[in-house]
C-alpha positions, 0 to 999 in steps of 0.5 A: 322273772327270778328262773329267767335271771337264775338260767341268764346268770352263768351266760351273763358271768361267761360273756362277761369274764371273756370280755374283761379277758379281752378289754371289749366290755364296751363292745360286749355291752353294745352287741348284747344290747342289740341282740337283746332288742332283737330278742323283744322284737314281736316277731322274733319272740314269735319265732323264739316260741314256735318249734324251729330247728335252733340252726335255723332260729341262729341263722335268723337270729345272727342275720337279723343282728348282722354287723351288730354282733361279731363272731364271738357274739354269735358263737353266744347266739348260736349257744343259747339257740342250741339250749333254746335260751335266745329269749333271756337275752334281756337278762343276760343284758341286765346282768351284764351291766351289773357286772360291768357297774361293779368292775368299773366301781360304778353305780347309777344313782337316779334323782328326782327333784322337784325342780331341774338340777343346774350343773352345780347342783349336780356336781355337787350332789354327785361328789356327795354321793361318791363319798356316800357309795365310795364308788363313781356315781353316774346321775340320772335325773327326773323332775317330778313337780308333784314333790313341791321341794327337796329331792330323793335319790335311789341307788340300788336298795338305798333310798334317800328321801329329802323332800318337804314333804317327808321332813313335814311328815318326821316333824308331825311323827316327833311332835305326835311321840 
């Protein structure tokens, strides 16, 4: 995984960094989206592995996408097909958003509670999480019944864990010391 990010990295920044250049990250997000769908579709795998000319496997490839992609969409498509790279597609999508996150001062925050958060709650939790990450917090929420009370929030490496159960667990740790 970590050889496919490392091969993905530079088509990632370059896509990237003509898509600020131009003001279409958006757009960029969606055809790179699309045509990273495409890339995991079982038959096109199958085609990306066989031994096809890369003219060919682009032409296939950039039919396939049809409208989806413009031409300097598939300027790109047919770049990774001469390289026979068209199959890290997904990486270069997971890392475009990456790059996206950071230039928009974003970060997506996923909550699990054990309940559903009304509006409130989510606003409220959303400002805090802007102060915490002095960035825009974009919440992705999920009900996980099994916590009993209390919530934990990830983003990126940071975990946040304010559940019951993990205040029980502090509060046996400190009365066992």
């Amino acid at each position: 995984m970590s050889e496919l990010t490392t091969i993905a990295r530079p088509y990632a920044k370059a896509a990237f960094d003509y898509a600020v250049e131009q003001q279409a990250t958006d757009h960029w997000l969606q055809m790179l989206a699309f045509a990273a769908e495409v890339s995991a579709n079982d038959t096109v795998k199958e085609l990306l592995s066989g031994s096809v000319a890369s003219d060919t496997l682009a032409d296939i490839f950039i039919k396939v996408c049809g409208d989806q992609v413009d031409d300097k969409g598939q300027n790109l498509i047919k770049l990774l097909a001469e390289n026979g790279r068209l199959k890290v597609l997904p990486e270069i999508l997971a890392l475009f958003v990456e790059l996206k996150s950071d230039f928009d001062s974003e970060i997506e925050v996923k909550i699990t509670s054990a309940t559903e958060l009304d509006d409130a709650q989510k606003q409220q939790l959303s400002g805090s999480l802007e102060k915490r990450f002095g960035r825009k917090v974009q919440l992705n929420c999920n009900v996980d019944a099994t916590l009993v009370a209390g919530f934990i929030v990830e983003a990126g490496d940071t975990v946040i864990d304010g559940t019951v159960r993990s205040k029980l667990s502090r509060l046996a740790t400190t009365l066992q010391a």
